[in-house]
C-alpha positions in Angstrom: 44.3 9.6 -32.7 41.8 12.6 -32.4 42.1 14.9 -29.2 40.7 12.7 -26.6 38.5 15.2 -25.0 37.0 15.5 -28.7 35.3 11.8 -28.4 31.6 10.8 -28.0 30.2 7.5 -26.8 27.2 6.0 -27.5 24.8 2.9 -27.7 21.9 1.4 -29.0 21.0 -1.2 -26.3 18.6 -3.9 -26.8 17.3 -7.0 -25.0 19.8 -9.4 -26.7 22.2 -7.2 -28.5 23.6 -3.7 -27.6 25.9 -1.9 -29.8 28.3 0.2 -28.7 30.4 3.3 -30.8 32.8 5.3 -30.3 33.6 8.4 -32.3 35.6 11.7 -33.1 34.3 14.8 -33.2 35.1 16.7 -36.4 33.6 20.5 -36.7 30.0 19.4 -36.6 29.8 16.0 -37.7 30.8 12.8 -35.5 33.8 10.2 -37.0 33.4 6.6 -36.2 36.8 5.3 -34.9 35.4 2.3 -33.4 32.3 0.4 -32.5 31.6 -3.5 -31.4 28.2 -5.5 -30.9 27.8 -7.4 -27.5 24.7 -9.6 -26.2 23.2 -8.1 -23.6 21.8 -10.5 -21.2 25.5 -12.2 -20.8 26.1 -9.3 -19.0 25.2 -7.5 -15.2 24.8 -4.4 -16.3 26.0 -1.5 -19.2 28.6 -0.2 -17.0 30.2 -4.0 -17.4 29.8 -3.7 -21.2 31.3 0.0 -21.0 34.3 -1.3 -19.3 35.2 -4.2 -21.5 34.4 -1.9 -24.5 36.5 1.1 -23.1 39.3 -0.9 -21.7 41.6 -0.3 -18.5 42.7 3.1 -20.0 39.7 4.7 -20.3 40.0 7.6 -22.3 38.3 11.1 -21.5 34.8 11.7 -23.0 33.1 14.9 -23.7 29.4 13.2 -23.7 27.7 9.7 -24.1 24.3 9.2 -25.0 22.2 5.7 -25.0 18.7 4.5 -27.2 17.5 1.7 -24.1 14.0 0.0 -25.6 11.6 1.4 -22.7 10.3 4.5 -20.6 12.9 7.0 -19.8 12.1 8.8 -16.7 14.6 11.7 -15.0 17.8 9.8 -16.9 16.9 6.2 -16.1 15.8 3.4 -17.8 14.0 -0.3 -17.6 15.6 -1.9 -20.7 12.7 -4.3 -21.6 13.3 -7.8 -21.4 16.7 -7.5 -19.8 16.9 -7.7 -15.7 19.2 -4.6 -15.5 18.7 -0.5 -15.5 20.4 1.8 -17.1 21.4 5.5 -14.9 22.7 8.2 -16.9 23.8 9.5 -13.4 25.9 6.1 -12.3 27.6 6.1 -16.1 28.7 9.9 -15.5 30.0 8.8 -12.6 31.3 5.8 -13.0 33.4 7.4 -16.0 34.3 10.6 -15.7 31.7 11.5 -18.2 30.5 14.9 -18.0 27.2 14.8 -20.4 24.8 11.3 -20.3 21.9 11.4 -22.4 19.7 8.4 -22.1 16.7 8.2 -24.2 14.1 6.4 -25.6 15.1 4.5 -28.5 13.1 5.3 -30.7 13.7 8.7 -29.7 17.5 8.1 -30.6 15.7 6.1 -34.3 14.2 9.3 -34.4 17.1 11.7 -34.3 19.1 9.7 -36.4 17.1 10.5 -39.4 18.3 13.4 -40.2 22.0 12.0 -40.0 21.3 9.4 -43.1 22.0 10.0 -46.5 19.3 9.2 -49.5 20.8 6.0 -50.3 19.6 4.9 -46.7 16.7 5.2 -48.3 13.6 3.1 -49.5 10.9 5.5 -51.4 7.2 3.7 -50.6 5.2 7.0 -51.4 7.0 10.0 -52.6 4.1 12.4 -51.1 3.8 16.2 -52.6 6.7 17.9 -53.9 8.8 19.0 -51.2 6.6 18.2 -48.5 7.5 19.9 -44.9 6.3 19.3 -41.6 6.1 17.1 -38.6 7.7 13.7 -39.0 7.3 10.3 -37.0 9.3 7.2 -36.9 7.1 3.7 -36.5 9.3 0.5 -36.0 8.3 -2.7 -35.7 11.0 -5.5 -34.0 10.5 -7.2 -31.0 8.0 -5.0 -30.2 6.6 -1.3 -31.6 8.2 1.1 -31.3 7.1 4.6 -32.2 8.4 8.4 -32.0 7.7 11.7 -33.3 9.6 14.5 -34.6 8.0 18.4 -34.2 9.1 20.7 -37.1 9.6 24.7 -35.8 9.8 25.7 -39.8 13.4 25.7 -39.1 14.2 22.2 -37.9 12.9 19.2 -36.4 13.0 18.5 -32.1 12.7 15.2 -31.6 9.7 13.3 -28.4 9.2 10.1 -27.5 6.2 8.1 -26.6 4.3 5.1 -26.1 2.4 5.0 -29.0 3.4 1.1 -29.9 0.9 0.2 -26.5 -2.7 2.1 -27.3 -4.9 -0.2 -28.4 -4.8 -2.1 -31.9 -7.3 -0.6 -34.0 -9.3 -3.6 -35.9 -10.5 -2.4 -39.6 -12.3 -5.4 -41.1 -13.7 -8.5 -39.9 -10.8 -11.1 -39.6 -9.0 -7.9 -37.5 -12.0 -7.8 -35.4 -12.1 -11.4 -35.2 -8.1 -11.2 -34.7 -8.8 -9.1 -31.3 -11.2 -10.9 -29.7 -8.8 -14.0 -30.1 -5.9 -11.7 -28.4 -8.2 -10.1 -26.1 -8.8 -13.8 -24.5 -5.1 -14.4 -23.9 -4.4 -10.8 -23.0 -7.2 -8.8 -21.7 -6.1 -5.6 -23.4 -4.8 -5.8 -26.6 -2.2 -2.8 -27.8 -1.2 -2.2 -31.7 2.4 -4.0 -30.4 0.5 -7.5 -30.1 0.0 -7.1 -33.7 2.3 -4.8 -35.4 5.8 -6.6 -33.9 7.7 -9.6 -34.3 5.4 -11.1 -31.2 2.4 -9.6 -33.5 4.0 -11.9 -36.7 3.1 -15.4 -34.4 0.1 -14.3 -32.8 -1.7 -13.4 -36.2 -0.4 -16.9 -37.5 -1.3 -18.7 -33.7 -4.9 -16.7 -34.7 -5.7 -18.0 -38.5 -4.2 -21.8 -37.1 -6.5 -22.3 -33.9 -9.5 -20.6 -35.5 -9.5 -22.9 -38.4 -8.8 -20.0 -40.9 -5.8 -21.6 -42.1 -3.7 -24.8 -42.2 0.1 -26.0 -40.3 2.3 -27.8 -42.2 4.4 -29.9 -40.8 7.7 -28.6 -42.3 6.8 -25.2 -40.3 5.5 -26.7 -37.2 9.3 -28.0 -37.5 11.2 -25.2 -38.1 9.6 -23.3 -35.4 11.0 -25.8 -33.1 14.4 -24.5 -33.9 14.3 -21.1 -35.3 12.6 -17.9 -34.6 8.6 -18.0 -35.5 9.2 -14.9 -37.5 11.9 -16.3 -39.9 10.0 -19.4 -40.7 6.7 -17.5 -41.2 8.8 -15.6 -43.9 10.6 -18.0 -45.3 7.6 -20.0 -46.1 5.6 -17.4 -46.8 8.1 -16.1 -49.9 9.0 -19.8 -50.8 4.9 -20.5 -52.0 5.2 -22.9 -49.5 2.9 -22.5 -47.1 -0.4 -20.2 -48.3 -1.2 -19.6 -44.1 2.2 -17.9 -43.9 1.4 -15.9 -46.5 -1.7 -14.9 -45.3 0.0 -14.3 -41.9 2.1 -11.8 -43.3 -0.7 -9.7 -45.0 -2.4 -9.5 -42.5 0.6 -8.0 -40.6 1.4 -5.9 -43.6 -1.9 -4.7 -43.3 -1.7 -4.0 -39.8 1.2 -1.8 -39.4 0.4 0.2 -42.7 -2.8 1.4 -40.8 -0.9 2.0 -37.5 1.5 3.8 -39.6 -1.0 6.2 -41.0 -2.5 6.3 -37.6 0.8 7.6 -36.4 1.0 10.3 -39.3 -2.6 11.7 -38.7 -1.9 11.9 -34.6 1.3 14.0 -35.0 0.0 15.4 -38.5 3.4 14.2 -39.8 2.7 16.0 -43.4 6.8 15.6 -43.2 7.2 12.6 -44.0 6.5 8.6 -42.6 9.6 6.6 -41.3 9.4 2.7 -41.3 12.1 2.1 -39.0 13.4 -1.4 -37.1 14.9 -5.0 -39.1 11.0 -5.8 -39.7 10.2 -3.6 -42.8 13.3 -3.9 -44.0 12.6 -7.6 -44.5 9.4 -7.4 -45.6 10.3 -4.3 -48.2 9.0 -5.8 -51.4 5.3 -6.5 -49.7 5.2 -2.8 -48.5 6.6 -1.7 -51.6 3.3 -3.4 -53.1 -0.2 -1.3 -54.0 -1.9 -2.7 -51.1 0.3 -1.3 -48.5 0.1 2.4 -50.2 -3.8 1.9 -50.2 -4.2 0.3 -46.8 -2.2 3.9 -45.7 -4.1 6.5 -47.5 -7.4 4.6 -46.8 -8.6 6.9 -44.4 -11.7 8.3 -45.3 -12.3 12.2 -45.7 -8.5 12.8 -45.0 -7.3 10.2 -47.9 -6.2 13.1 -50.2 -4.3 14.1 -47.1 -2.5 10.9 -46.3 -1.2 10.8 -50.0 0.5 14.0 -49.8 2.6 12.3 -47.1 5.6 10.5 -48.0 6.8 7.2 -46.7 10.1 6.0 -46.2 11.7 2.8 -45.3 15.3 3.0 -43.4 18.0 0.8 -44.5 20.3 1.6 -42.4 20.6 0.0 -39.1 22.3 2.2 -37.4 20.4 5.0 -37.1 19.4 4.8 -33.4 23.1 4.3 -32.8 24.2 7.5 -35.2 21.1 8.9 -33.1 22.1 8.5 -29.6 25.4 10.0 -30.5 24.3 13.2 -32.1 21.9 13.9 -29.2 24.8 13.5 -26.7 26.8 15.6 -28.8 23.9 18.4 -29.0 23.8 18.2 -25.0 27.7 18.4 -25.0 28.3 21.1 -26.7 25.1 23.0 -25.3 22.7 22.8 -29.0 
């Protein structure tokens, strides 16, 4: 067992799982000894989940940083969709901890980055040859998630923001069309009511009750059961269903022109990060020509957006591998 005043604690919570992690430090680099999903809403709050994780002999921690889906104001945190808070104060206290980060998570996505490997991986545009620069991370889950990373021409610092709720930007007319639908339900309509898992059911709730496509029962069925977004895809890749499929260019669509939208704001000539269990999912359709040409569609800077790679991540736990690096930075004073 590592010197215990040598360990790092850290989680990526969300509003039905959070995963927790516990690692070693080693020089500069962090050693998973052990980590351990739990669902979040079976629980009162993260210090409950910190307790059962860390047991009755609670070992001493040097730092502990968290990735909570949500604004991040002075160290504290309204998960969404769960009815508990998170207090980088009350977990310092509460354990003896001396440095709590709490952040953003797509601010943790987005210092994880760095942390992966190539293998991690999926190439959609290489860009120009060792391209430099600002980067941003835009993740699509249960909502959208989106971050930025600021290069100094020596390495990157890492911001968050609320990028995933500005408003959706309509190109064409089924988008515009696709709006004024939302805009009934929701009065303002952000990029997240489209570019999301919510976004995947609303754009096939849109083509259904305008009469641009056509349910079939064995869907209408499914949903019953299982999430909207899994049977959308499922029947979508199966050939099944042609209104799924449409569904899910039209999303595709959709967050490869947020995505560039994201690059041009924070002029992220660095490189594009697809982040969250959406893209990975739907990797072959934003592997495909369309994608690449929705993204570098945009007008006079086109010749700019093709010098800017874009990457998938395939690894899952980068917000975690994030949250613990940034509490190791604050730890040992980075």
């Amino acid at each position: 067992m590592p010197n215990q005043s040598h360990l790092i604690l850290a989680g990526d919570i969300g509003g039905t799982k959070a995963n927790i992690a516990l690692f070693s430090i080693v020089g500069d680099k962090l050693a998973l000894l052990r980590d351990q999903r739990f669902s979040s809403a079976q629980y009162p709050d993260l210090i409950a989940i910190l307790r059962e994780f860390l047991g009755s002999d609670t070992p001493p921690i040097l730092g502990a940083g968290f990735g909570i889906p949500g604004v991040v104001l002075n160290g504290r945190a309204q998960p969404t969709n769960l009815s508990w808070a998170v207090d980088a104060h009350e977990i310092s206290l509460e354990f003896g901890i001396p440095h709590v980060s709490v952040l953003n998570d797509l601010e943790a996505n987005a210092h994880g980055i760095s942390r992966l490997s190539a293998n991690h991986f999926a190439v959609i545009q290489n860009g120009a040859h060792g391209s430099k620069g600002n980067r941003c991370v835009v993740s699509p889950g249960t909502g959208l998630g989106e971050a930025g990373l600021f290069w100094d021409g020596a390495r990157h610092h890492v911001w968050a923001c609320e990028g995933g709720h500005a408003d959706f930007a309509p190109r064409n007319d089924i988008e515009i069309a696709l709006l004024e639908y939302l805009m009934k339900q929701f009065g303002h309509v952000s990029a997240e009511r489209v570019v999301s898992g919510m976004g995947v059911g609303n754009i096939y709730k849109f083509l259904r009750d305008t009469g641009r496509g056509t349910e079939i029962p064995a869907v209408l069925n499914d949903m019953q059961s299982h999430d909207a977004g899994a049977v959308i895809s499922k029947y979508a890749d199966s050939g099944a269903c042609p209104m799924c499929a449409q569904t899910l260019n039209i999303f595709v669509g959709c967050l490869a022109a947020e995505a560039a939208n994201m690059a041009l704001k924070t002029m992220a000539s660095g490189g594009v990060f697809l982040g969250g269990g959406i893209p990975i999912k739907l990797l072959q359709r934003i592997q495909s020509a369309s994608f690449i040409n929705t993204f570098n569609n945009k007008g006079r800077l086109s010749s700019l957006m093709e010098n800017t790679p874009v990457y998938v991540i395939l690894n899952d736990q980068a917000a975690l591998l994030g949250a613990a690096y940034a509490a190791l930075d604050k730890s040992v004073g980075h």
